[in-house]
N, C-alpha and C positions, 0 to 999 in steps of 0.2 A: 670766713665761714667755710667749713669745707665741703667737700663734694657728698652729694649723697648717694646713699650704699645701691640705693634701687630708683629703678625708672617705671612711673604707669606705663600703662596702653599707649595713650595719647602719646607721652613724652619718648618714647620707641619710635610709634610713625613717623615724628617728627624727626629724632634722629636721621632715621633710614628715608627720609619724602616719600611717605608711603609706600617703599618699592621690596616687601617684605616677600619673600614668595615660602619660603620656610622660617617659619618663625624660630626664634634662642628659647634655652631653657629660661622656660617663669615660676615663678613660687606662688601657690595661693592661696592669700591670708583670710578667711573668712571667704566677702564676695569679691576683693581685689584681688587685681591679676599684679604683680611685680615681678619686673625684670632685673636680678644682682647685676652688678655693672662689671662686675669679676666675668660674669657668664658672657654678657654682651662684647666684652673684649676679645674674649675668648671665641667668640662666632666671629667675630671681626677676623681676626690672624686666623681659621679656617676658611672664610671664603676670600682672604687676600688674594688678588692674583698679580703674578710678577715680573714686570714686561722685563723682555732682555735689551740690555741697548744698542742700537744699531748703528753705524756709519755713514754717515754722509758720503753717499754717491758726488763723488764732481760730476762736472756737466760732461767734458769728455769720456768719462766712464760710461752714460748715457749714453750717447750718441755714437758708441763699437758697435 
């Protein structure tokens, strides 16, 4: 079966565990609200953030 094109309401919080604070662009069809999954990617890779990687301190590095 494949994936489908759009997410409700509900199926967004759930994505996100309710922690939505700016909502993605939604389309809305009559009284439903849907979110393209194109769109919700797309917010995804916008609010990515992207740790740099760090090195391992030795313990004598510490203790200079």
């Amino acid at each position: 079966m494949s994936e489908p094109m759009f997410l409700t309401l509900n199926e967004v919080v759930e994505r996100y565990r309710g922690q939505i604070s700016e909502g993605p662009s939604f389309l809305k069809v009559g009284k439903a609200v849907l979110y393209p999954l194109e769109e919700l990617d797309r917010w995804d890779r916008r609010s990515l953030i992207v740790c740099r990687p760090f090195r391992s301190l030795l313990v004598d590095e510490i203790n200079e």
